[in-house]
C-alpha angles and dihedrals in degrees: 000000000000088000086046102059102041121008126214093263089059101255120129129229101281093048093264128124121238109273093036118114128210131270104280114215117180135183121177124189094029101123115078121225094022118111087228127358136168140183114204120176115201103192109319090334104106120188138185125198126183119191125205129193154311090236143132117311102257081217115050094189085069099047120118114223083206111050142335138301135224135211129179144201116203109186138168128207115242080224104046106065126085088211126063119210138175108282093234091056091043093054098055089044091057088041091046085049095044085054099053092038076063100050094050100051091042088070094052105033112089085237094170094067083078116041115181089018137108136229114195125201123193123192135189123173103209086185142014134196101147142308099056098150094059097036079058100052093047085046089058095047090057100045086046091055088048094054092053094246105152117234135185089235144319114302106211125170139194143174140228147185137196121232129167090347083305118137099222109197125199102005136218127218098277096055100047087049079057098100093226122119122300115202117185128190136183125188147155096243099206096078087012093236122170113238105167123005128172131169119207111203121350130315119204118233092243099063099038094092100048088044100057094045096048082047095051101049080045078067102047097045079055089059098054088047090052094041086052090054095044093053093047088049097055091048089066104048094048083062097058100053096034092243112142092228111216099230 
């Protein structure tokens, strides 16, 4: 395992180095029916979000007279993983995950410009090789974006893992099943604010601050790729429409 995961001539698995991310691939506006979607595939992780709403609470005893709600669902196809694991498990952890898909959007989404309404997020991960969480989270920024819904910035997100005194940044499958600490962090990178953070298994003091600075310019190398997508996007809806786009 240990020759599996970095090499003696300091490449990883996959042929990276340590602080190099994956090949990034995004498409918006590719779901049908949805107000904003997107598909993004970090490495072999490949992840769809549709967005819908904003629109009336389907519950009115959880609408807020002040601004929006979210809810999310977080699933994972039986096919996708390279992992399988016990459907019950699998399900809390998808629920766990929706709910923390929720929570970090709810710190970046102007809300507030839509009081007693909804705004539904639906995730499926169609394959997964590490890193599904953060994959998630970048999908959703982008589907968001594409259904016109205003943030305060671009919420990426990115993982990392210590090994050998190594930073690895934006990891596959096999170093995450490491057992060594994972450590996931989602932020808006323009001021840099933390919006989500977890830590899987312990991180020595020692790392910690390493760690957090190689994830967070993870984060913000994940930005300008996303901003890139989104303006070529944009582009090309302009043109579709013969609008001239400020980007």
């Amino acid at each position: 395992m240990a020759s599996e995961i970095l090499s003696a001539e300091g490449l990883r698995c996959d042929g990276r180095r340590p602080q190099e991310m994956r090949k990034l691939k995004c498409e918006l506006g590719i779901s049908e029916g949805a107000d904003g979607s997107a598909l993004v595939e970090q490495g072999y992780t490949k992840v769809l979000v549709s967005v819908f709403g904003p629109h009336e609470c389907a519950n009115r005893n959880t609408r807020n007279h002040e601004r929006a709600i979210i809810s999310c669902s977080y699933n994972l196809a039986s096919f996708g993983s390279a992992i399988r694991k016990k459907k019950m498990n699998t399900d809390k952890k998808s629920t766990e995950v929706g709910v923390m898909i929720q929570n970090t959007f709810e710190a970046a989404v102007m809300l507030e410009k839509f009081p007693k309404s909804q705004i539904d997020i639906y995730v499926q991960v169609l394959q997964g090789d590490g890193g599904e969480r953060c994959v998630a989270i970048n999908a959703t920024t982008l589907a968001l974006i594409n259904a016109g819904i205003p943030m305060k910035d671009y919420v990426c997100a990115c993982a990392a893992t210590v090994y050998q005194d190594s930073v690895l940044l934006d990891i596959n499958n096999l170093e995450e099943s490491s057992r060594g600490p994972l450590f996931m962090l989602a932020v808006m990178p323009r001021t840099d604010s933390i919006v989500q953070l977890q830590l899987d298994h312990r991180l020595h003091n020692d790392h910690l601050d390493k760690v957090v600075k190689e994830t967070i310019q993870g984060c913000r190398d994940i930005q300008v790729l996303l901003d890139r997508q989104v303006k070529e996007w944009t582009v090309e809806a302009a043109a579709a429409y013969e609008i001239k786009p400020r980007v």
